[in-house]
N, C-alpha and C positions, 0 to 999 in steps of 0.2 A: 554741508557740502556747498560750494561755490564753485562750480564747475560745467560745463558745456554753453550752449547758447541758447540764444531769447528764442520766441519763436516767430514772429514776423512772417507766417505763411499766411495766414487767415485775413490780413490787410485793412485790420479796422472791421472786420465781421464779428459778431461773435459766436465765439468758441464754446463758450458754457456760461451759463447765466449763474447767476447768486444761488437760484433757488436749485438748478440744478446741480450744483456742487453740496450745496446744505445737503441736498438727497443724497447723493449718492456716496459722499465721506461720512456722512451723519453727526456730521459739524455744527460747531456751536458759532453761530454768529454775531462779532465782536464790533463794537463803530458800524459804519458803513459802507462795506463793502459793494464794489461796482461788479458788472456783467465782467468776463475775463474773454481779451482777444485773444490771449496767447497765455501758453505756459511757460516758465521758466524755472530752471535751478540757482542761475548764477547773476548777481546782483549786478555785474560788471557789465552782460550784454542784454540785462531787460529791458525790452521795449515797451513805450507805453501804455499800459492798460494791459501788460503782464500778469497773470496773478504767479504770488512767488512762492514755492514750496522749500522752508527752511529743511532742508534733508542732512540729516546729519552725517557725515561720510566718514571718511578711517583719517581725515587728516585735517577736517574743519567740519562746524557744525554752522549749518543756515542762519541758527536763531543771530547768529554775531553779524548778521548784513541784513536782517531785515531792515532796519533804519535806510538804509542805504538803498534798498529796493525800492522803500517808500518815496524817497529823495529823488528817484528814476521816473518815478509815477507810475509804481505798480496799483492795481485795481482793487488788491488783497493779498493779503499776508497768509498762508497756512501753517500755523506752529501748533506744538506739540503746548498739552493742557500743563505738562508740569514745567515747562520754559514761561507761562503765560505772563507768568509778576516783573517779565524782564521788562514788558510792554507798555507803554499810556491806555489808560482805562479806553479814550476814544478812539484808537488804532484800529484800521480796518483789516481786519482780524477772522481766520476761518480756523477756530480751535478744534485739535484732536488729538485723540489718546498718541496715535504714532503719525509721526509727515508722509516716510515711505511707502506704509500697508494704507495711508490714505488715498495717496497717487497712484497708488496697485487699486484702489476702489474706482478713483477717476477714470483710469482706465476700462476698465470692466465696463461701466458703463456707457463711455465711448465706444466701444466696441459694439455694446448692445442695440445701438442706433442707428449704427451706420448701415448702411445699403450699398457700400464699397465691394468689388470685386477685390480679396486678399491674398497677398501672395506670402508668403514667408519663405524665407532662405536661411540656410544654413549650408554646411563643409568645412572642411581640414584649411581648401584654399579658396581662393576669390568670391568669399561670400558680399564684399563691400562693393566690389567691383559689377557682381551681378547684379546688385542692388541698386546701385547709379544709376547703370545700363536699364535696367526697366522703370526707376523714374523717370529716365529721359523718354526711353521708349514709349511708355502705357501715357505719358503727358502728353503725348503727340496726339491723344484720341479723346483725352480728357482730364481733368482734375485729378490731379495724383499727390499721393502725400507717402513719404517716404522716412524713414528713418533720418536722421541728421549722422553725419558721422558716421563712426561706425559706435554706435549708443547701441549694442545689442547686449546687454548684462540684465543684474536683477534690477537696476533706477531704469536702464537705459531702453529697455522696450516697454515699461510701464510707460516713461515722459512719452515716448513716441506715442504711444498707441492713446495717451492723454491728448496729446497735439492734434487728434485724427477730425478734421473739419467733416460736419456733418454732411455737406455738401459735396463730398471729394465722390468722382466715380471710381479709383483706382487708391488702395494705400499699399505699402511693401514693408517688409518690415525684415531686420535681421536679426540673429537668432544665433548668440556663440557659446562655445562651454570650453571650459578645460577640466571639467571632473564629471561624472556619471549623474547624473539625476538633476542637470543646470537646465535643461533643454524644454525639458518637459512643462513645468509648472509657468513657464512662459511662453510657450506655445500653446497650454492652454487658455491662457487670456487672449493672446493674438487672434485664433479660431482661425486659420485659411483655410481659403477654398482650392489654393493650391501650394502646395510644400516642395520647395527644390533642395536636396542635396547634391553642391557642386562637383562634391568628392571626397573623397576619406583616402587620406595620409596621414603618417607616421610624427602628427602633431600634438604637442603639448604631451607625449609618450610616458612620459616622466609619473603619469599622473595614471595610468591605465595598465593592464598584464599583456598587452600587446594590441595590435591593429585592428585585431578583430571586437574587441570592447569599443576602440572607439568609434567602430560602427557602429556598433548598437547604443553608442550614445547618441549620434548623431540622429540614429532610428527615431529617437523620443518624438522628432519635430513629428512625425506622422500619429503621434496621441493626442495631437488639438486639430486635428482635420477635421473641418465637419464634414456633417454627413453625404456623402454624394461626390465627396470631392475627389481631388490626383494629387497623387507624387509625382514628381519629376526627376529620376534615375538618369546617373550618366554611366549610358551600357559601357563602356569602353574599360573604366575601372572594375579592378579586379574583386571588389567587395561588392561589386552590383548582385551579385545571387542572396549573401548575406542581408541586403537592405531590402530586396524586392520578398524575399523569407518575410521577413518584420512587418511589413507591409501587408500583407498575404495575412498573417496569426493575427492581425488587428480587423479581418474582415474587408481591406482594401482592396476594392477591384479596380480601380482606374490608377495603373500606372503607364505613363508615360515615359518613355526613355528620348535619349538624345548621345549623339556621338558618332564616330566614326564606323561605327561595326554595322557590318550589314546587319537589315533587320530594323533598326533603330525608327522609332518614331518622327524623329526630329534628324536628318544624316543630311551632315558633311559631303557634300556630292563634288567641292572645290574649292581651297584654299591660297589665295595668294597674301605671302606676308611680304609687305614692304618694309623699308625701315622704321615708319613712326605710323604706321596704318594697316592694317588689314582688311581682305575681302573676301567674303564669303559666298559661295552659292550652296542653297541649303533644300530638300525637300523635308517641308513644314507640315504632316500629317496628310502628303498628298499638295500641298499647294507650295508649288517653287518660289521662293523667295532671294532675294539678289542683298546683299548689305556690306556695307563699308563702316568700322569700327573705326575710330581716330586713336587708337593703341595697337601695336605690334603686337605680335605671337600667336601662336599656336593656342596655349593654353586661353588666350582672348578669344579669340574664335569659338573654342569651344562653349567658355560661359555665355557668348552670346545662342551659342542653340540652345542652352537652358532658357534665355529671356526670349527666345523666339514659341519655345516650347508655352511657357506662362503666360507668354499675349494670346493665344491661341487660345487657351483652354478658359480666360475669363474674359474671352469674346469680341480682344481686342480687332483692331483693323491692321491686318500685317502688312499692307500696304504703308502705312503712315509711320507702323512701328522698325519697320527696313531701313526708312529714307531718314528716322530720327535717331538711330545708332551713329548716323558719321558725324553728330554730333557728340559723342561721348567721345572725352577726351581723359588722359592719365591724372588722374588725383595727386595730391603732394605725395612723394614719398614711395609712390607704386609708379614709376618708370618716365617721370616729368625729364623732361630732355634740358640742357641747358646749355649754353657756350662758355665757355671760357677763354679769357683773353691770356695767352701764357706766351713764353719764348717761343721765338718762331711762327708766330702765328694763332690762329685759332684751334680749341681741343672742346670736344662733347662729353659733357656728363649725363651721365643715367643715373637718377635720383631712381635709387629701388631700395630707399633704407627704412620704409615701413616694415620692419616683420622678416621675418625669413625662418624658411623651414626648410628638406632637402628638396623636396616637389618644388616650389616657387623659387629656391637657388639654380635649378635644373634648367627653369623656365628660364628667367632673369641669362642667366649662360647663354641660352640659346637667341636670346633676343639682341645679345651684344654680340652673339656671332655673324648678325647678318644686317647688324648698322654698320655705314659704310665708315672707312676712316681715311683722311688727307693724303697726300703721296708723302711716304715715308712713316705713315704714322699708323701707331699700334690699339688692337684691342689690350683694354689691361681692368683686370676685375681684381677691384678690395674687396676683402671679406671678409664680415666680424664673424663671430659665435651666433650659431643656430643652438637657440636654447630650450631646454625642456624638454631632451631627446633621449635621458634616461640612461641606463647602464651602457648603453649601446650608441652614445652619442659621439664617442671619437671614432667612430667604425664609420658613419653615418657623415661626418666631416669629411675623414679620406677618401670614402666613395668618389667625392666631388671632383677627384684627380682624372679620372675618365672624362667626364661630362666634360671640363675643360681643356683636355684634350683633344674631343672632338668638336667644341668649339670653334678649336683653335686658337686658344685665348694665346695672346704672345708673353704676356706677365700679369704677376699675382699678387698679389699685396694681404698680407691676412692678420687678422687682428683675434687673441683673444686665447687663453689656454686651449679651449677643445680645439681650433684652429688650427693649433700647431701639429693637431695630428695630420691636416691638409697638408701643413708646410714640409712636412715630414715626407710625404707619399708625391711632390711633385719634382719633376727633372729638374736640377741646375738652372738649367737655360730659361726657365720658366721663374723663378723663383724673384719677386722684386724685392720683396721687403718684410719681415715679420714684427711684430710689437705686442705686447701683452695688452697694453692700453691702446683704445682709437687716438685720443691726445697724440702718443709718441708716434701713433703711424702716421699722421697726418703732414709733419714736416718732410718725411720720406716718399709720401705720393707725390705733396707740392714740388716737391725739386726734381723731382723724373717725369713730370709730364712738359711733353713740347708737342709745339703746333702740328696739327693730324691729328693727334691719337685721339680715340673714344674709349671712356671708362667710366665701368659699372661700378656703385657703390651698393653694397647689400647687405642685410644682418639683421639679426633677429630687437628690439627696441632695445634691449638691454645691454645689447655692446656699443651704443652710443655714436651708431653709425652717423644715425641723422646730425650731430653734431659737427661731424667731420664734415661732409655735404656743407652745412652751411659754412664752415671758416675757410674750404678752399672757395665756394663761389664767393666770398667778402675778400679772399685773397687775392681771385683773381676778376674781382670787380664784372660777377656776371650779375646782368641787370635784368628784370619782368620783361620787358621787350626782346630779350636776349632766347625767349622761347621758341625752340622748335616747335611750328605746325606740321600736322600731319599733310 
């Protein structure tokens, strides 16, 4: 595998010594191998003193960049015993039966060291985003290390929790599935001392007998809690009795909730959404708290009382963890604001083509309902295929006719077969464009947008939204400066 990034957190510390890695993979030591600052998979972004785990993946196998890691000035090489003849006898070299189940070792043992206060996340939606949010947040009180990306798979929360500096007072980690039993066996290497489920929707469907399994998938994150620890429940969802059930038959007495229903641990007492910001006043288990999130919506608002919830319970200072949310700003792809230089004037895009599902298209609606647009100029939402929705996925498309209805969306643009059961269920008057491919929809949004208007782009990765995204901003020459601040 040659895939993700170097690690460059730990800044010339080190991360794991020779001998510690010898132990804890039960690795044979080849050349001379240095102390390791950082982990890495991918030979492209190793930083110096890297050590490099050839991980074989579904589409490239590591051993083929070790050279090239070396070249980087990695610290050490870790390959598998039956790749070993590809090597120079003097290659510093950390041999083992498997790279992956050795990095799932690494891990374990990083784990076993650490003195971190641990959070793990998981949900249907805004797991990356609550993730961010409490880097930033819990950093504001002390050393935090967090997931990179969204690396929450079977490599991607071992590398993480490989990466975890001994030193850190805070780590966070994500935690995702799209089948019954992913959750589990990775959240017991994690071990938090506090587990959030942001929420359980009707995602990845395709894969489960309906909504209620994938709660109880998501349930699993509460099988690596150690002892004494919380859940974090958002009362407000309708699967909340189901999850806090699961909770409950595993012996868990400290749940936590958070959300708008009265009652809630963590409540919503006042919302204000602006167009690129939001502000919350919240009571925090009894202690009021005031924050400003540098992302729009409702559904942002709400993840942050889950990250208000998790500072709280591993003892954070909410004072500092309040004032460091208005610095959390939109990630690529989840709602990054842009200009566009078009006919007439200036036009707003809404990069939302991370992902999509009907909850986060719901959202996504509603966030473009209430950015402002030019005089004369229209709200107008593209929109690929939400995929992996199962027998019930063009039911689940057309729903979408309502939502932007009450949007108020003025035009539609839709890309993609299940789509077209959208295109099908909206009025005339509404209706901009339809294309089976993103490609062919793209010269159809380019030529109807003019100065004013603001438009959302959304969709699930596999209908190639992100793509579109980038050739109108290359069309219409929107530049990194060209970003909306909140």
């Amino acid at each position: 595998m040659n895939s993700g990034t170097g690690m460059g957190e730990t800044e010339g510390r080190v991360l794991h010594s020779v001998a510690e890695m010898e132990a804890a993979m039960g690795a044979e030591v080849r050349g001379t191998p240095r102390d390791a600052t950082g982990i890495s998979i991918d030979s492209r972004s190793l930083a110096p003193g890297d050590t490099f785990f050839a991980i074989a993946g579904e589409n490239s196998d590591g051993h083929a960049y070790v050279s090239k890691a070396l070249e980087a000035g990695a610290s050490a090489c870790v390959v598998a015993r039956d790749k070993l003849d590809q090597f120079p006898a003097d290659a510093p070299l950390l041999v083992v039966d498997n790279v992956l189940a050795a990095l799932t070792d690494l891990a374990r043992a990083s784990r076993a060291r650490s003195l971190a206060g641990i959070v793990a996340v998981t949900g249907s939606v805004g797991k990356t985003t609550t993730k961010e949010a409490l880097r930033i947040a819990l950093g504001a009180d002390g050393e935090t290390h967090a997931s990179a990306a969204s690396y929450n798979n079977h490599w991607g929360v071992p590398l993480s929790l490989a990466r975890l500096p001994r030193e850190a007072r805070y780590g966070v980690f994500e935690i995702g599935m799209n089948h019954p039993g992913e959750i589990t066996p990775l959240v017991k290497l994690v071990r938090p001392q506090v587990a959030i489920v942001t929420t359980v929707e009707p995602v990845h469907i395709a894969q489960f007998s309906g909504i209620d399994e994938i709660a109880d998938a998501k349930a699993e994150i509460f099988q690596g809690l150690e002892p004494g620890g919380a859940v974090v429940l958002n009362l407000d969802n309708p699967l909340f009795p189901r999850l806090k059930a699961a909770a409950e038959a595993l012996g868990i007495d400290r749940i936590v909730t958070f959300g708008e229903t009265a009652g809630a641990d963590v409540r919503l007492k006042e919302a204000a959404l602006q167009s690129y910001c939001s502000v919350g006043v919240a009571d925090v288990m009894g202690t009021p708290v005031t924050f400003k999130v540098g992302m729009p919506g409702r559904h942002i608002v709400q993840n942050m009382l889950a990250v208000l919830a998790a500072a709280k319970l591993v003892g954070a200072d909410l004072a500092l963890v309040g004032l460091a949310l208005s610095r959390m700003k939109a990630p690529p792809g989840r709602g990054v604001a842009l200009r566009l230089q078009v006919k007439g004037g200036q036009a707003t895009l809404l990069d939302e083509s991370y992902n999509a599902n009907p909850a986060s298209m719901r959202a996504a609606l509603d966030v473009l309902s209430r950015t402002p647009v030019g005089p004369r100029g229209r709200r107008i939402a593209v929109l690929g295929d939400m995929l992996e929705l199962g027998p019930d996925g063009e039911a689940h498309h057309a729903e979408l006719a309502e939502a932007i209805r009450t949007a108020k969306i003025d035009q539609v643009y839709c890309c993609g077969p299940q789509m077209h059961a959208l295109w099908q269920a909206l009025p005339s008057e509404r209706r901009g464009g339809y294309a089976i491919h993103a490609s062919h929809l793209e010269p159809m949004v380019a030529s109807a947008i003019r100065g004013g208007d603001t438009l959302m782009v959304k969709g699930s990765n596999g209908s190639r939204m992100g793509p579109l995204v980038k050739s109108l901003a290359e069309r219409f020459r929107a530049a990194e400066d060209a970003l909306l601040e909140g």
